[in-house]
C-alpha positions in Angstrom: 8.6 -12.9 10.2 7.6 -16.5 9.8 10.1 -18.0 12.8 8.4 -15.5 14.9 4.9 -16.8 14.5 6.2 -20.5 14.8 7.5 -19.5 18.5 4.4 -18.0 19.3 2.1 -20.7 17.8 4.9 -22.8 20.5 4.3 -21.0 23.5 0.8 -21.3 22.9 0.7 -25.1 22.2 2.4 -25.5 25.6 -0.1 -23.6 27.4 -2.7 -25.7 26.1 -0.9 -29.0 27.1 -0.2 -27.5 30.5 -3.9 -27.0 31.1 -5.3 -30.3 29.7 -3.0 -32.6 31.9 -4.3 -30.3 35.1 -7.9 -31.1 34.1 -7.0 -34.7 33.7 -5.9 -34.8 37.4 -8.0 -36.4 40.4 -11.6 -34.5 41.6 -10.6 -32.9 44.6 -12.0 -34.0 47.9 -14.9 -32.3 49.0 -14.5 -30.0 52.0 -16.5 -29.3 55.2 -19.0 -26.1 54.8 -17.1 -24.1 57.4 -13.6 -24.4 56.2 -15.1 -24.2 52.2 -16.9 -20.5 53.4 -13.5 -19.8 55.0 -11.0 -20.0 52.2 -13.5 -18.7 49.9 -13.6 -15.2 52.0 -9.8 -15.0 51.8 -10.1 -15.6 48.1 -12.6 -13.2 47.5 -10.4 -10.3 50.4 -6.9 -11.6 48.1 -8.9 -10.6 45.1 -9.7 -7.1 46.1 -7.5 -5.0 43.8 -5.4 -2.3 46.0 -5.9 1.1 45.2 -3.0 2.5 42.8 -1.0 4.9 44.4 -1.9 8.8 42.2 1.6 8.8 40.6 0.5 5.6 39.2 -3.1 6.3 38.1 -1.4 9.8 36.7 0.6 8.1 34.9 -1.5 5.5 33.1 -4.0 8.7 32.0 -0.5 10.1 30.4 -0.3 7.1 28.5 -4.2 7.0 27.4 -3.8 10.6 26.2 -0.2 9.7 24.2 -2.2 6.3 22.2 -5.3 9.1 21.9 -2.6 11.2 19.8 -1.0 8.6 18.3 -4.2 7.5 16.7 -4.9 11.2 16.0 -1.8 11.0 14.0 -2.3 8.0 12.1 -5.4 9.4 10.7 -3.4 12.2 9.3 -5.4 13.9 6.2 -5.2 13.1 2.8 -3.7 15.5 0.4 -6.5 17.8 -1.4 -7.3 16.6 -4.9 -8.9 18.4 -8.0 -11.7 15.8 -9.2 -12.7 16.1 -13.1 -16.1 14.5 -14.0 -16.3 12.7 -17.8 -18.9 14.0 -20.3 -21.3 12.1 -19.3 -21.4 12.6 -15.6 -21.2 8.8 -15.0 -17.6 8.8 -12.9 -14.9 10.9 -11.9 -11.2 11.3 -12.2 -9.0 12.5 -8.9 -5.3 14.5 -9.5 -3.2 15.7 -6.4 -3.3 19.4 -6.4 -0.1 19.3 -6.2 0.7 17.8 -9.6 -2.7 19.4 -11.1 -0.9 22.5 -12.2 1.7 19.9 -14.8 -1.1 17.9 -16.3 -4.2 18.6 -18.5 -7.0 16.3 -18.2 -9.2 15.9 -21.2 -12.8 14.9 -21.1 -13.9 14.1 -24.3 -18.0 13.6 -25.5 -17.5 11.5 -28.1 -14.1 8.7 -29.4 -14.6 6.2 -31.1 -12.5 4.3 -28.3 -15.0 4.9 -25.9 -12.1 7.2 -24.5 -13.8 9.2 -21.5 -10.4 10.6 -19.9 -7.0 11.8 -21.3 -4.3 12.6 -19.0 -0.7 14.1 -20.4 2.3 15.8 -18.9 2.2 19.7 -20.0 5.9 20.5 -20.2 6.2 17.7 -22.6 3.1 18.6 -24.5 3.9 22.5 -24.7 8.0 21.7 -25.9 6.7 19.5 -28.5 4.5 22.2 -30.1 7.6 24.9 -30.1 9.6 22.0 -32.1 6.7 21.4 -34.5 6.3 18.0 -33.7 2.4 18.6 -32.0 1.3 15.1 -33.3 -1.2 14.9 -30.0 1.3 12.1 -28.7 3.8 14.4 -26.6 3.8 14.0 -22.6 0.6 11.4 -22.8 0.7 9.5 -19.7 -3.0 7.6 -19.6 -6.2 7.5 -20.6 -9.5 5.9 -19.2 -12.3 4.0 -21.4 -15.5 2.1 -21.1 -16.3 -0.6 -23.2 -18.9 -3.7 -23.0 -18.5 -7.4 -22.2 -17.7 -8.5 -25.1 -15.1 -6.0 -26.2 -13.1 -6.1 -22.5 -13.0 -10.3 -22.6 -11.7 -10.2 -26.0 -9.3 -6.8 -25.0 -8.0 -9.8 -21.8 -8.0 -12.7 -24.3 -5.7 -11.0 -26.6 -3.5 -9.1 -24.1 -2.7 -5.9 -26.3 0.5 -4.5 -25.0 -0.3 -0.7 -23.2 -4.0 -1.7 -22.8 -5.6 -2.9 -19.3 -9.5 -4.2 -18.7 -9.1 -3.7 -14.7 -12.1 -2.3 -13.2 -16.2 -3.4 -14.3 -19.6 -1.8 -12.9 -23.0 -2.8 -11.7 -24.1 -1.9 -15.5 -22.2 -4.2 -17.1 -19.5 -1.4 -18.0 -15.9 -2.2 -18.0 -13.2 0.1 -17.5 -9.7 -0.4 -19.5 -6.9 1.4 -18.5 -4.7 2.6 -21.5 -1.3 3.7 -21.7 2.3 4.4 -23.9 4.5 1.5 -24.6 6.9 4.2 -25.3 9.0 7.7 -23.8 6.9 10.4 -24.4 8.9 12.4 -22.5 9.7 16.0 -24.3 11.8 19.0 -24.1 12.5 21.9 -25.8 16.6 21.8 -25.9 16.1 17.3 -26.4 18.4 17.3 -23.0 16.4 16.0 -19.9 17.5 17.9 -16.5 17.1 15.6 -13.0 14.0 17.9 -12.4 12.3 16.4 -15.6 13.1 13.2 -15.0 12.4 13.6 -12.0 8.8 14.9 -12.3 8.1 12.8 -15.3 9.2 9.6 -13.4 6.1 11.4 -10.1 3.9 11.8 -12.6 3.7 8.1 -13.8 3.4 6.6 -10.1 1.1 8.2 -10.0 -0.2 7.7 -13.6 0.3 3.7 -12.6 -1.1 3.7 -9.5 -4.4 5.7 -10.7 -6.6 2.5 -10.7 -7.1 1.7 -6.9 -8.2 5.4 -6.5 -10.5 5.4 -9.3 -12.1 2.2 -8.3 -12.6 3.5 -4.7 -13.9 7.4 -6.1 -16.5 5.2 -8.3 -17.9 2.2 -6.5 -16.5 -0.1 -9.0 -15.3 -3.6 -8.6 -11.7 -4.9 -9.8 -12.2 -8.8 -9.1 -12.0 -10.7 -12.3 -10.9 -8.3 -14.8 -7.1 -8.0 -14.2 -5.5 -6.9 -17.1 -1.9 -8.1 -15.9 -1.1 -10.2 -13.6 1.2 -10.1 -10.8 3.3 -12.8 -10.5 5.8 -14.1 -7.6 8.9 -12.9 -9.2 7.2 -9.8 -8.7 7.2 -9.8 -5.4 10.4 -11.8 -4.9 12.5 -9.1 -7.1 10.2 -5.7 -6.7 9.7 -6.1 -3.0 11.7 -9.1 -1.1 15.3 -8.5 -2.4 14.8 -5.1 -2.5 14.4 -4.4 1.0 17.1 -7.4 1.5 19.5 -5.3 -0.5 19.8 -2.8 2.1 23.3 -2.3 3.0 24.0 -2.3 7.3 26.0 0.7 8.9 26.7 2.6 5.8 27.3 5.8 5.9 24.4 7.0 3.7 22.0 4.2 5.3 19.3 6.9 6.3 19.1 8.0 2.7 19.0 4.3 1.5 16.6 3.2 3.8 14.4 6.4 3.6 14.4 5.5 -0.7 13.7 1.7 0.6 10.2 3.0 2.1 9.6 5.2 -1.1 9.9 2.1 -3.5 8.2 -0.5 -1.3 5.1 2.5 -1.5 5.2 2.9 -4.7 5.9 -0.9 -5.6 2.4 -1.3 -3.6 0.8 1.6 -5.1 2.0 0.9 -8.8 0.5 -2.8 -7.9 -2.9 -1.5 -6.6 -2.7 -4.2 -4.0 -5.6 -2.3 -2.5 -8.1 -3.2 -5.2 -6.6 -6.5 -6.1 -7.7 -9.9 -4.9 -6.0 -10.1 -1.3 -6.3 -14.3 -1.2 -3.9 -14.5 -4.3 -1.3 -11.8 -3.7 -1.1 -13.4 -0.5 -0.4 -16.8 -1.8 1.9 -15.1 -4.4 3.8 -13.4 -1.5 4.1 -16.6 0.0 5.7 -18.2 -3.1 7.7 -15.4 -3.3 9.6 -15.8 0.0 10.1 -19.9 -0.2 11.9 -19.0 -3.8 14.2 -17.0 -1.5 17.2 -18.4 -0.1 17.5 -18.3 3.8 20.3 -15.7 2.8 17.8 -13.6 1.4 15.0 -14.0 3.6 17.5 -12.9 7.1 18.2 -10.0 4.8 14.9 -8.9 4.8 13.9 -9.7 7.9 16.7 -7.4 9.3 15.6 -4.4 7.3 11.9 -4.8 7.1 10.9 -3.2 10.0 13.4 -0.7 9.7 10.7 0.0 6.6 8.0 0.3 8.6 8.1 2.1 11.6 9.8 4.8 8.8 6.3 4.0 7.1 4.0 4.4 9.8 5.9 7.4 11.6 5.5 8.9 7.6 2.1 9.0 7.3 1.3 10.0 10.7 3.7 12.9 10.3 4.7 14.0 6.8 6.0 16.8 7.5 8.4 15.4 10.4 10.0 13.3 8.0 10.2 14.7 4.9 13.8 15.8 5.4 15.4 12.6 5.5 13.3 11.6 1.9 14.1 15.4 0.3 17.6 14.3 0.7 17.6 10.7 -0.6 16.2 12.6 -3.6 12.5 11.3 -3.6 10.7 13.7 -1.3 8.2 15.0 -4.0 7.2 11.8 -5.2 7.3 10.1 -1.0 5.0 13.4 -0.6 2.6 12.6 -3.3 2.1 8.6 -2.3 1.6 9.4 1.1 -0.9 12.1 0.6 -3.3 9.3 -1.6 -6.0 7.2 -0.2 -5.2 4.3 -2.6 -1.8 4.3 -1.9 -1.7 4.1 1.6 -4.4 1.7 1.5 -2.2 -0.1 -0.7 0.9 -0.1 1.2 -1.6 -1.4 4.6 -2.0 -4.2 3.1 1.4 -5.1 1.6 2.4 -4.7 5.3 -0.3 -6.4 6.8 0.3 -9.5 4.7 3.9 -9.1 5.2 3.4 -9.2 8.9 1.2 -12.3 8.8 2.6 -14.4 6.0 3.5 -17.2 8.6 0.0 -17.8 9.0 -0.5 -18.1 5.1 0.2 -22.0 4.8 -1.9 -22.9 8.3 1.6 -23.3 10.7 
């Protein structure tokens, strides 16, 4: 992406010189009236745009009514959600409908931990009462609190492992984002099918991606108060090589490039590189690629966009292409990620950055 800006910024250099050294020339000599009226008539009869012939003017209004439904399509709807409101009525909490039927939100009035939203899985939840083991810790994916100050500088300070300061208010509230260090991942028989794992691995994208859209539903701000920090190795190994590792003319490239676009999603999801500060993930992107080797970096540049007109052809028109992800074995989780606002926000700007990261050191 970044040799194809340089040639650009080239081409454009070249046009400048060209037009400097023609304005540099001689004044040219001044003409009599007559002939200057003269040529200036068949500059003005030269300029006179010829009418297009019908097949032509037919054809350009085909192609204003195909970018009029192309745009139609990019602004495909959102997926409906089910929004919970905490006791207090100060901010809410949106879940996909069409995971709200496997979790149970909890709303309590009062915890000590200024808790104001429990989420956890209900499978998990529901096996580990049968068992006997109904210690309140089965299936728990999140939960949400507000704290002062005080308490969310000293909660950044000390950098307690499962616990996450990222959001703050006009108020002065801060918002700290809480979840397991471990599996709480339960069933009945202790075996876990593909269709748990597979659910309990949709639920927590979604889980870890629930920040972005709760700062958006609520107003809040997320500058400042990161609770983890993203890093370039992030980028480098969660994004970079991994669309760099996509094997050419394989038989099952479809499948492996249709799973490429669900983990670049969710990597930008997960990431809530919507909410975050755009200025640093930008220069973190940017240290990101020079670590790569020139190996790496033609790897990606042959597959990324691949990605993205898979992307962009995905959330136009989920329904079009949900075939090709159902059968690299992520549909559900693709469907999900591409119904959220935060997500695709998300994944906008991983692109957009992507797209323009030869502009990020001023060449």
């Amino acid at each position: 992406m970044i040799k194809n800006t340089k040639i650009w910024l080239s081409i454009l250099m070249a046009s400048v010189m060209v037009l400097s050294m023609a304005a540099c020339g001689k004044a040219p000599e001044e003409k009599p009236a007559e002939e200057a009226q003269a040529e200036a008539t068949e500059e003005a009869q030269a300029e006179e745009p010829a009418e297009e012939p019908a097949e032509t003017q037919e054809a350009a209004a085909e192609t204003q009514e195909a970018e009029a439904e192309t745009q139609e399509a990019e602004a495909a709807p959102l997926a409906p959600v089910v929004t919970y409101r905490d006791a207090f009525d100060t901010v809410t909490l949106s879940v996909p409908e069409s995971i709200n039927d496997k979790v149970t939100v909890q709303m309590p009035e009062a915890d000590e931990d200024g808790i104001i939203f429990y989420v956890f899985e209900n499978a998990s939840a529901e096996a580990a009462a049968k068992l006997g083991n109904d210690d309140g810790g089965a299936g728990y994916l999140f939960s949400i609190g507000v704290t002062d100050q005080a308490y969310a500088e000293d909660l950044i300070a000390h950098d307690y492992p499962g616990v996450e300061v990222f959001a703050k208010d006009d108020t002065g509230n801060y918002y700290v984002f809480n979840h397991a260090t471990d599996v709480r991942l339960v069933r009945e028989d202790g075996g876990y099918t593909d269709e748990a794992l597979a659910d309990w691995e949709k639920l927590n994208t979604w889980a870890w991606s629930i920040q972005g859209t709760f700062i958006a539903d609520n107003g809040l701000s997320y500058e400042g108060v990161e609770g983890s920090e993203l890093t370039a190795d992030t980028f480098a190994n969660g994004y970079f090589r991994m669309i760099g590792g996509l094997e050419e003319g394989t038989a099952g490239s479809s499948l492996e490039l249709a799973q490429a676009a669900c983990d670049a999603m969710t990597f930008a999801a997960v990431n809530n590189l919507g909410a975050r500060d755009n200025d640093k993930a930008r220069d973190l992107m940017l240290e990101a690629w020079d670590s790569l080797t020139q190996e790496e970096q033609a790897a990606f540049d042959a597959h990324f966009m691949d990605v993205v007109m898979l992307m962009d052809s995905t959330v136009a028109d989920w329904e079009a292409n949900k075939g090709q992800f159902e059968d690299a074995g992520c549909g559900d989780k693709m469907e999900m990620l591409v119904g959220m606002e935060s997500a695709r926000t998300a994944w906008d700007r991983l692109k957009s950055n992507t797209l323009t990261l030869g502009n990020s050191d001023g060449e």
